[in-house]
N, C-alpha and C positions, 0 to 999 in steps of 0.2 A: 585445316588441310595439312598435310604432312607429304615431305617428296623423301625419298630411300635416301638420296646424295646430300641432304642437310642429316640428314639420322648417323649415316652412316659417319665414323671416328669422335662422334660423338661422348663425352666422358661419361661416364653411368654413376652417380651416387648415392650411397646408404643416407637419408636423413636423419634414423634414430643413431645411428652410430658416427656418423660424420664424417664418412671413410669414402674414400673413391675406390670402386669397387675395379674398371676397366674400362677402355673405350672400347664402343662398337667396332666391328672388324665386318660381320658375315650378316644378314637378312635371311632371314628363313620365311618360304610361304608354303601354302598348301599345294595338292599337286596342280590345283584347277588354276593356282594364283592368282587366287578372289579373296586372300586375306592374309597378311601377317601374321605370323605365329611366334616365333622366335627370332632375338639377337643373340647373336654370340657375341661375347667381349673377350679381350685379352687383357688381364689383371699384368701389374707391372714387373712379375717375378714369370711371364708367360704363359700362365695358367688360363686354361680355356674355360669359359664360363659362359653361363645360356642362361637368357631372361626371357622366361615368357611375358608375352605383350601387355597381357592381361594383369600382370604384376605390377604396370609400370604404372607410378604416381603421376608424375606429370613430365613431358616432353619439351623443355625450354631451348632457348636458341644456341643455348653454349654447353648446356649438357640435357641429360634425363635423369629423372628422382627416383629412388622407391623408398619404399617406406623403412624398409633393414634389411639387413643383409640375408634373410632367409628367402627374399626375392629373387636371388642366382643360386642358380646348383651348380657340381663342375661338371665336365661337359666328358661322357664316360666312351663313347663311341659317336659312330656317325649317323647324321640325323638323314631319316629317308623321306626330308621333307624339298623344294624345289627351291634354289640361291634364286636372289634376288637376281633378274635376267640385266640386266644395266650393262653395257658394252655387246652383249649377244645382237646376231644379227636377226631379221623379219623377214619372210617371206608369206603370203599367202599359199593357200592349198593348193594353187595352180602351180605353183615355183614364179610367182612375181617377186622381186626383190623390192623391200620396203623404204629398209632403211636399218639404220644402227639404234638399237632403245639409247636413251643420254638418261633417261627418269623417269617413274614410277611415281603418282599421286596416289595416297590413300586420305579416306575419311577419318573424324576422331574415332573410331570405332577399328583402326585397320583393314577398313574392306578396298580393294583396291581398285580405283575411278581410272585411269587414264594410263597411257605410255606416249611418253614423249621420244619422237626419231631427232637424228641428227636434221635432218632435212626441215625440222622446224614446222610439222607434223604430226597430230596427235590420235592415238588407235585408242577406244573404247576397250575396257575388259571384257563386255559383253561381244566382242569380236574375234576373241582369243581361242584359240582351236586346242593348239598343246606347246609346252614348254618343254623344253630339254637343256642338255647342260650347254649349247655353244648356241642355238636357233631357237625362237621362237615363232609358231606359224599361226595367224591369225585366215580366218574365214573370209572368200573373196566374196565381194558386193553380189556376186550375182548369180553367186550359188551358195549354198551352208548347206554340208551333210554332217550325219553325228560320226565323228570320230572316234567314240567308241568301239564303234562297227568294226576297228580295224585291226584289235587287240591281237596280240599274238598267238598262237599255240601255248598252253603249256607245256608240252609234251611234246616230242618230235613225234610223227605218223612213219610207223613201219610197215612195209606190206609184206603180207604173210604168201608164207610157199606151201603146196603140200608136199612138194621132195623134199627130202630130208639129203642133209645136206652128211656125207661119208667121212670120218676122222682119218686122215693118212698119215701114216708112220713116219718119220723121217731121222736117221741116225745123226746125229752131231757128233761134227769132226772139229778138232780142234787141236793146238798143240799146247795147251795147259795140261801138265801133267799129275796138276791135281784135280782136271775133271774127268769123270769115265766117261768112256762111250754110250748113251742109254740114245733110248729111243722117243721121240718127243710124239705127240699127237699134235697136229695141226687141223683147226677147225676153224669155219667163221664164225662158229657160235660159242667160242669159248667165252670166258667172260674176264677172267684174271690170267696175267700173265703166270705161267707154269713154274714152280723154282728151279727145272732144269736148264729153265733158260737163262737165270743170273748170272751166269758166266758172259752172258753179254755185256750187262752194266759196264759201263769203262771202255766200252770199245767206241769207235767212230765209226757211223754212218757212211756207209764210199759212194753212194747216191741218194737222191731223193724217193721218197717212196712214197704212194697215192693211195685214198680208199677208192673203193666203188664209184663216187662222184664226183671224181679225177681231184680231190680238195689233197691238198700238201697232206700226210701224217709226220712226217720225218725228213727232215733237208739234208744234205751230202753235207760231210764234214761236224754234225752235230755230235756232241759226245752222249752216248747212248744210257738214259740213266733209266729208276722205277717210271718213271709219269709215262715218258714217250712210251719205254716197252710194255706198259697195259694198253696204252691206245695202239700198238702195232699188234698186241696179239689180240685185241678184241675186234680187231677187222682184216683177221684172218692173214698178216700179213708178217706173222714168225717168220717161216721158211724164206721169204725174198729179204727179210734182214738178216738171217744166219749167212745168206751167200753174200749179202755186201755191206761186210762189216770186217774190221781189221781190228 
């Protein structure tokens, strides 16, 4: 049996080469957290390194083995696998509060048996609903629905119009005298913000400005750069930044 908080700062060594490779730092599991997959170690020059489980020779009390060092790779981005939950809080599906995970029991094989709470309490894996970065939420006794079910959109839902929505003209006024006066079209369905309107860039915000779903696009006092003004012209909302901005 194997628990995350004995593994974990654990020294990690090359046997054919003789070399301490890093100690453990991070736990990586799958997303279901039904098995161990990766350690990250930190080598003594701070170099990040990933040893897959299935690499490791053997797991002793004061370090782990492997066989050479072609057992770590370095570690080039981030891994879209789930941290070991250890200090994350529990709740079941109801919003009951569990308790605080202290430890994680896996078999020699990495598949993962148990979760130990601070309360001195222990949750089966087969109980375990979903994991996230701060909560973990396990299935109450007296119900289990598939969580699945609950996946997100991927795509936000638009609903469609059959008016068609009219371009209005609107002159900009300004006292830069190296921008002319032209004429801007103002739509909700533009998609990118217009180059006429770059002459915003660099100004501040004099209020807050909303989409359609009263959600913030723009706070007062924000200095107006590229990001905000495509999300201000693609929800039709140029024209009420031309008048309050300085």
């Amino acid at each position: 049996m194997y628990y995350s908080n004995d593994i974990k700062s654990l020294n990690v060594l090359s046997l054919y080469e003789g070399e301490l490779l890093g100690s453990v730092d991070k736990l990586y599991f799958d997303k279901k957290m039904k098995k161990l997959l990766y350690l990250e170690l930190i080598s003594e020059n701070d170099t990040r390194l990933l040893l897959p489980t299935k690499n490791i020779y053997h797991i002793g009390k004061n370090a782990i083995t492997v066989k050479n060092n072609q057992a770590v790779s370095l570690k080039v981005e981030e891994l879209e696998f789930s941290i070991c939950p250890v200090g994350s809080k529990a709740y079941t599906i109801k919003g009951e509060y569990l308790g605080i995970i202290t430890e994680m029991s896996m078999n020699e094989k990495f598949l993962t048996e148990k979760f130990s709470l601070d309360n001195n309490t222990t949750l089966d894996v087969k109980n375990l609903a979903s994991c996230g970065k701060n909560t973990v939420i396990f299935y109450d006794k007296t119900e289990h629905v598939d969580i699945s079910r609950f996946v997100p959109n991927k795509s936000p839902k638009f609903f469609k119009t059959k008016r068609t929505l009219q371009a209005e003209i609107m002159p900009i006024e300004t006292d830069d005298p190296k921008v002319e006066t032209q004429a801007v079209p103002v739509n909700n369905e533009q998609k990118a913000p217009s180059q006429n309107a770059d002459f915003l860039l660099g100004r501040v915000c004099t209020k807050d400005i909303f989409n359609f779903n009263n959600e913030i696009l723009i706070k007062a006092h924000t200095i107006i750069n590229k990001k905000n003004l495509k999300e201000i012209n693609r929800f039709g909302k140029l024209r009420e930044l031309m008048l309050f901005s300085k």
